[in-house]
C-alpha positions as CSV (number, residue, x, y, z in Angstrom):
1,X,16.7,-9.5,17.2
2,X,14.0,-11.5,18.4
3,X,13.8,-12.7,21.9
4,X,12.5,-15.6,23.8
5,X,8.6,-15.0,24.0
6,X,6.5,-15.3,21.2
7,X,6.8,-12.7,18.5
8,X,3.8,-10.8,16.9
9,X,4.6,-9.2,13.8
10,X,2.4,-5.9,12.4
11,X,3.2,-5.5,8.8
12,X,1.5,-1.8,8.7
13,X,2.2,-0.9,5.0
14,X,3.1,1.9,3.7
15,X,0.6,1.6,1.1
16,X,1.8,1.1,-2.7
17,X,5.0,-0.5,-1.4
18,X,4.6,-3.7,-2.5
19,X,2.5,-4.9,0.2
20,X,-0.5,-6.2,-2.0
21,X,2.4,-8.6,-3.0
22,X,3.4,-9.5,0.1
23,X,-0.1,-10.1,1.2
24,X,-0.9,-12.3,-1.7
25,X,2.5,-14.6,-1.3
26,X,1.8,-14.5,2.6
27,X,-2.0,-16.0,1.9
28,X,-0.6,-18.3,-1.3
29,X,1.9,-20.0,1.7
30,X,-0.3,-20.2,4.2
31,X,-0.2,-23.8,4.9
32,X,3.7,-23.9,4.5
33,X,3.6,-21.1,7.2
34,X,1.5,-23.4,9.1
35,X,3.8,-26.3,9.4
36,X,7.2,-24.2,10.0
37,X,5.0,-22.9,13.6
38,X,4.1,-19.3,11.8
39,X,0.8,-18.4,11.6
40,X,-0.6,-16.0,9.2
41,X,-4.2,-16.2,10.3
42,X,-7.3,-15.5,8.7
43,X,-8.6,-16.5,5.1
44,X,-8.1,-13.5,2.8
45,X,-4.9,-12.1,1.5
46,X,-4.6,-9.5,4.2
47,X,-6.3,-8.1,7.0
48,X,-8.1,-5.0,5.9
49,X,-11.4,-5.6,8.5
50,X,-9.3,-6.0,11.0
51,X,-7.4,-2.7,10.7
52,X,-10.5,-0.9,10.1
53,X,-12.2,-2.7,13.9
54,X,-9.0,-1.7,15.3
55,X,-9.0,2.3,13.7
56,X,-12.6,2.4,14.1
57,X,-13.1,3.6,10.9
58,X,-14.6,2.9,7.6
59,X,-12.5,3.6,4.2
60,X,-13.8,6.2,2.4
61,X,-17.2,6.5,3.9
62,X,-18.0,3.2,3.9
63,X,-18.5,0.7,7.3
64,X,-17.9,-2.7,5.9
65,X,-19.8,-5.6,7.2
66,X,-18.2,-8.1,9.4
67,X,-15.2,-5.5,10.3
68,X,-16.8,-5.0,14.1
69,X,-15.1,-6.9,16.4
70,X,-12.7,-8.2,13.6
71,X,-9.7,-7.2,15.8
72,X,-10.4,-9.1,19.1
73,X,-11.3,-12.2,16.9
74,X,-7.5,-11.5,15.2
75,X,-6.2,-11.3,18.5
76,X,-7.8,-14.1,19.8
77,X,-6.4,-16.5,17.0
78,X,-3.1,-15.2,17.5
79,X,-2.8,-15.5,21.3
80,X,-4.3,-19.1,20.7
81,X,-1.3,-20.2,18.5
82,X,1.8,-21.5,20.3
83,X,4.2,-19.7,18.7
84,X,4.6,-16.2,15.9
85,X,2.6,-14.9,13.8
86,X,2.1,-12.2,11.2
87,X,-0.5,-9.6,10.8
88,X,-0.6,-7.6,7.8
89,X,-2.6,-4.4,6.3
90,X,-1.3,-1.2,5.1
91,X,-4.4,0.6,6.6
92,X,-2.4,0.4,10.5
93,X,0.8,2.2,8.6
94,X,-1.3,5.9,9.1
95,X,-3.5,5.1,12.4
96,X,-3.2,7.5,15.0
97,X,-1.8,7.1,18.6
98,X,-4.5,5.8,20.1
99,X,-5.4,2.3,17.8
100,X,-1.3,2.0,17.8
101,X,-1.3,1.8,21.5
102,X,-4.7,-0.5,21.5
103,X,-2.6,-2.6,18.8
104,X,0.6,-3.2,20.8
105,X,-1.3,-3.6,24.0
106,X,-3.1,-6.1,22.4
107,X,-0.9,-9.3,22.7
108,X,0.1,-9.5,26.5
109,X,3.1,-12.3,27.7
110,X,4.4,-11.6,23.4
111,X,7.2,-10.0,22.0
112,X,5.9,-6.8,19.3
113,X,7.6,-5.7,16.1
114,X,6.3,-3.9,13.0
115,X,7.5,-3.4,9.8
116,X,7.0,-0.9,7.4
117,X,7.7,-1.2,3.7
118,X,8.5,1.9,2.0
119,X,9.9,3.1,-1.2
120,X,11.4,6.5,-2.8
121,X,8.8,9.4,-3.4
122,X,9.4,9.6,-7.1
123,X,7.9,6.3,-7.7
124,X,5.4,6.8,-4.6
125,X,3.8,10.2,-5.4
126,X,2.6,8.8,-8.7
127,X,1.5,5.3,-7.3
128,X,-0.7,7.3,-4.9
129,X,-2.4,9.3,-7.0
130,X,-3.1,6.4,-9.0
131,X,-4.7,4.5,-6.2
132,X,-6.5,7.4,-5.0
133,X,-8.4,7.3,-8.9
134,X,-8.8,4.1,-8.1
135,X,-10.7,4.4,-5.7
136,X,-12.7,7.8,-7.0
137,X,-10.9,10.7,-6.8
138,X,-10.9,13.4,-9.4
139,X,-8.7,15.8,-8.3
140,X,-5.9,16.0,-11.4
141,X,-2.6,14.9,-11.1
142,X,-1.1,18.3,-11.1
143,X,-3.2,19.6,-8.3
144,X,-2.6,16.7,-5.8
145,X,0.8,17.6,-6.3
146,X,0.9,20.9,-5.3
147,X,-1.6,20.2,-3.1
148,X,0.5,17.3,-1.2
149,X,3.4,18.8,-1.1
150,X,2.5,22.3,0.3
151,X,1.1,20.4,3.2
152,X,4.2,19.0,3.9
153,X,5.2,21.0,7.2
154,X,8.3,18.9,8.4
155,X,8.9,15.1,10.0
156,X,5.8,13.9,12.5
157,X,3.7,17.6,11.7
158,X,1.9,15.4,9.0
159,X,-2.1,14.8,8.5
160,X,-3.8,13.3,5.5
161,X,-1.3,11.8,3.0
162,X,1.7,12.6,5.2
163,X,0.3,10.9,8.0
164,X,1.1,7.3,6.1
165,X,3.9,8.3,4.1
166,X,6.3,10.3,6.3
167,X,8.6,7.5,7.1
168,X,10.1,8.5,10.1
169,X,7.1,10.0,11.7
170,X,5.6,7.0,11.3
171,X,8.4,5.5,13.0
172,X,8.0,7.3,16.1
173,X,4.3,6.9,16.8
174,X,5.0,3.2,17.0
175,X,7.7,4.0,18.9
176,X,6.2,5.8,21.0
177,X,5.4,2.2,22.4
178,X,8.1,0.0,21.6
179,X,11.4,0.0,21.4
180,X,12.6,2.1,18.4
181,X,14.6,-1.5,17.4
182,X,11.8,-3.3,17.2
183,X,11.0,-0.9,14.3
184,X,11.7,-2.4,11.0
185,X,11.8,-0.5,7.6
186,X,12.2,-2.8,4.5
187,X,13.5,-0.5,1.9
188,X,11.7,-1.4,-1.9
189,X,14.9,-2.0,-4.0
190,X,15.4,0.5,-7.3
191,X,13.6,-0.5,-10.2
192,X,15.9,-3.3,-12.1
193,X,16.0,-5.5,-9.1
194,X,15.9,-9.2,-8.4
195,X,12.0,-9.5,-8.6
196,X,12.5,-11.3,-5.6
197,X,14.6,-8.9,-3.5
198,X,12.0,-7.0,-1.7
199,X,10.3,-10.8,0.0
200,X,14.0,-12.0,0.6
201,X,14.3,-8.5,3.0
202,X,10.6,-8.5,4.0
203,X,11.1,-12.3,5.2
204,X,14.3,-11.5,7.3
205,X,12.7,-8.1,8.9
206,X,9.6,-10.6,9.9
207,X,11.8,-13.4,11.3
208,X,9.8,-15.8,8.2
209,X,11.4,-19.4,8.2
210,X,13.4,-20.2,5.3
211,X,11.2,-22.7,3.7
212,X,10.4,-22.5,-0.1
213,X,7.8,-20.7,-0.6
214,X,5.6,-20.1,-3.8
215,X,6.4,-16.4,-4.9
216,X,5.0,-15.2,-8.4
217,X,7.1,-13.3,-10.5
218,X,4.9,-10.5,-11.3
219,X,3.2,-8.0,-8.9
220,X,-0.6,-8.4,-7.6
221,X,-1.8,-5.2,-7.9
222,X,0.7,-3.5,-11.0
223,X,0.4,-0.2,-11.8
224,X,-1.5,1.7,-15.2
225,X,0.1,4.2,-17.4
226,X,0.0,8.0,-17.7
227,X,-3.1,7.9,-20.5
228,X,-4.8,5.0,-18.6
229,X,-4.9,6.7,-15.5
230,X,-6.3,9.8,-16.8
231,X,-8.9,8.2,-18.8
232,X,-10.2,6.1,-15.4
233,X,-10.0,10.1,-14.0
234,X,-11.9,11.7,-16.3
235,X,-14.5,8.8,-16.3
236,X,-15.1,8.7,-12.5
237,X,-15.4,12.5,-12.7
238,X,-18.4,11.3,-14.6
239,X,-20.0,9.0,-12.1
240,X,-22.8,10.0,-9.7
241,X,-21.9,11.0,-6.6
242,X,-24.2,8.4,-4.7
243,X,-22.3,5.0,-6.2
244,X,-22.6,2.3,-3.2
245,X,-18.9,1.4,-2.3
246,X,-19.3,-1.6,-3.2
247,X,-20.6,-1.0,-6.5
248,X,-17.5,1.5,-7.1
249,X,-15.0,-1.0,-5.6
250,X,-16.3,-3.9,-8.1
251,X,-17.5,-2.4,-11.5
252,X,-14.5,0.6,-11.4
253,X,-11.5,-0.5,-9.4
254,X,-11.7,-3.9,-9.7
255,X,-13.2,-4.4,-13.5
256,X,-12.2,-1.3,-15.2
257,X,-9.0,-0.4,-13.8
258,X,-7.8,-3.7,-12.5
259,X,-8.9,-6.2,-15.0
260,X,-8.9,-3.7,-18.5
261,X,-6.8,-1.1,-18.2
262,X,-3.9,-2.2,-16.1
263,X,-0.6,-3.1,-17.5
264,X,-1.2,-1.0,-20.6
265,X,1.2,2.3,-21.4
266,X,-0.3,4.3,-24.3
267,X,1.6,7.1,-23.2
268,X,4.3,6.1,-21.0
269,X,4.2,5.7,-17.1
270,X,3.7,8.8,-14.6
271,X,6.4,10.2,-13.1
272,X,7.4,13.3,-10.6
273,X,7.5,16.4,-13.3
274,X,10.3,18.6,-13.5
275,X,8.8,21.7,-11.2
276,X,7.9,19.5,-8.4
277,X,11.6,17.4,-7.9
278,X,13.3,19.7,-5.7
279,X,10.6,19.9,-3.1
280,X,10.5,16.2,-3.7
281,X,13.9,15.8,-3.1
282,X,14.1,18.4,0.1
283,X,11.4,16.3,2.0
284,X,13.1,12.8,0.9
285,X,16.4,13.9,2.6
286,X,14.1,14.9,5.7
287,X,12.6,12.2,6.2
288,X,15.9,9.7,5.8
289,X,17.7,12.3,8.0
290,X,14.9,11.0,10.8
291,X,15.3,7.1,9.6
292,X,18.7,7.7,10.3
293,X,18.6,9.2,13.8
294,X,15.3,7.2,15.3
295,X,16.9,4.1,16.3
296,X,15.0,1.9,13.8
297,X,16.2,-1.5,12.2
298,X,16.5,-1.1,8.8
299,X,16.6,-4.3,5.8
300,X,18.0,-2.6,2.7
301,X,19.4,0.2,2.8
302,X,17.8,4.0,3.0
303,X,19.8,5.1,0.0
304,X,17.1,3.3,-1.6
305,X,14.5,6.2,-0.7
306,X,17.0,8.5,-2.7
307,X,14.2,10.4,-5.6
308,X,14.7,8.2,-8.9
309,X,13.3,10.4,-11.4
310,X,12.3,8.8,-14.8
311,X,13.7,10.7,-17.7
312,X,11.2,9.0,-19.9
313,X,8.3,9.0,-17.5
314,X,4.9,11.4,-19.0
315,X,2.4,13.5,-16.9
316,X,-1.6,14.0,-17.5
317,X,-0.7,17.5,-19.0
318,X,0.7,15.8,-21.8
319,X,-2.2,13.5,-22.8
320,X,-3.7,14.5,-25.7
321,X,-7.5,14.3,-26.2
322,X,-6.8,11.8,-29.0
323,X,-4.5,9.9,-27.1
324,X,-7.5,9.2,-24.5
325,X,-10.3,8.5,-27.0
326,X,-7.9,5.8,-28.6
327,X,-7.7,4.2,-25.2
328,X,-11.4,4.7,-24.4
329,X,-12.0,2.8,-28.2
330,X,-9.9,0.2,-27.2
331,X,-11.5,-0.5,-24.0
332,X,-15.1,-0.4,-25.3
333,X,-14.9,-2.2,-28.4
334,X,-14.7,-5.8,-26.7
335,X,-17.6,-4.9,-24.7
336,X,-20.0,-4.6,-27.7
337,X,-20.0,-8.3,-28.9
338,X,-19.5,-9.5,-25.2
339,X,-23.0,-12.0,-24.6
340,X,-25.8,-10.6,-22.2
341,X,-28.7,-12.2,-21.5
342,X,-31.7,-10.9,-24.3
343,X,-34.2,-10.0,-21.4
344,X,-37.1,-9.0,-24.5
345,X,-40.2,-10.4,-24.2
């Protein structure tokens, strides 16, 4: 329930719930915002510099230009605007305690909420490994895992992936400085849904105006299949170590995976294999045992984090060689009659 004062509202992720989606309808209504009194600042789909100014931190090694002092010019825009506004990145979802008291503190004389998307660990596992290709890891599917999951040492314990994807400790570090209610987790619904359902619950945990709003009916950053995925693996295992972030973020997340291999199942989509369900089902009814008893407001319902394993859904270990050099054909042959400028001579 939002109160008198102003409200700032910190969409913090968790990543690969939707929240590329989000980001792109939030940027596409901009204006609309504008003229209902919400402000969604900024000029890109979501604020990603701003997160990093406010973690201190680079992604993946990399300091990004123009992400120092990103956070006080956010802050500055928002406490300039006469009424709510919304700040999203999924980046915040994993900070520590320190940027998440900096963040809160940050927006004197207004009322603070954040919301955290969030969707079951069958379909999130997968989508996380994915990314992490994406974005040039090489460690195989089967080995991040076992790796993952072994680190998984009980609700608020976790580092690395844990630290963004265990739901409820999340939940408590912002807490930790507001009131758990002002907490909201926006459940992703089960696959089959209303392609609309997750904005309907996102715009009711963020106190949106009902307005009507442009929303595309597919997702802004879709997922790639099983033999897709491994192909894009096996091809950044290939790559030099020194690649400029840049250059990666362009030429292999961007063109390869984004634009050429995306949307494309040779061999199915990736699921949670067989061994690895029960500990992925112990840890899910953990962490929705801590949902249930930290006070939070929840849009949706936390059923919705209930495992839902695929029946049909493939793993890496059953690509076949063949399989990937079929893939690899496809994607190359274009490229050989595509123009380039004859520099001879």
């Amino acid at each position: 329930m939002r109160g008198e004062r102003p409200v700032v509202t910190l969409h913090v992720g968790t990543p690969k719930s939707g929240t590329t989606s989000l980001q792109n309808i939030l940027a596409r209504n901009r204006t609309l915002l504008q003229e209902h009194g919400y402000l969604y600042p900024g000029e890109r789909s979501g604020h990603f510099l701003e997160a990093l100014d406010l973690r201190d931190s680079g992604f993946r090694g990399h300091r990004f230009e123009g992400a120092e002092g990103a956070w006080d010019r956010l802050v500055e825009a928002v406490l300039a605007h006469d009424g709510p506004a919304l700040l999203s990145h999924e980046v915040l979802g994993g900070s520590t305690r320190k940027p998440i008291k900096r963040g809160v503190q940050s927006f004197p004389g207004r009322e603070v909420h954040v919301v955290v998307t969030c969707r079951d660990l069958a379909r999130q596992l997968p989508a996380v490994w994915q990314e992490g290709v994406k974005n040039g890891d090489t460690v195989t599917y089967t080995d991040f895992l076992r790796t993952t999951l072994g680190e998984w040492k009980g609700v608020g314990t976790g580092t690395g992936m844990w630290r963004g994807q265990d739901l409820s400790g999340l939940g408590d570090r912002w807490a930790a400085h507001l009131d758990p209610s002002r907490v909201h987790f926006v459940t992703v619904p089960p696959s089959g849904s209303g392609s609309d359902v997750l904005w309907q619950r996102f715009r009711e945990a963020t106190g949106l105006p009902e307005a009507d709003y442009a929303v595309p009916d597919a997702p802004r950053n879709p997922s790639m299949g099983t033999v897709e995925t491994e192909l894009l693996r096996r091809i950044v295992e290939r790559l030099p170590d020194d690649v400029p972030r840049p250059t990666f973020t362009r030429q292999v997340k961007r063109r390869l995976a984004q634009r050429r291999l995306v949307n494309h199942r040779a061999g199915g989509s990736l699921g949670v294999p067989e061994p690895f369900r029960p500990a992925v089902e112990e840890i899910s009814a953990e962490i929705v045992e801590g949902l249930r008893a930290g006070g939070f407001t929840v849009h949706g319902d936390l059923a919705d984090l209930t495992p839902a394993f695929r029946d049909d859904s493939t793993a890496p270990d059953e690509v076949s060689d063949g399989q990937l050099l079929d893939r690899a054909l496809e994607v190359l042959a274009p490229l050989v009659l595509r123009d380039q400028p004859d520099k001879r001579g």
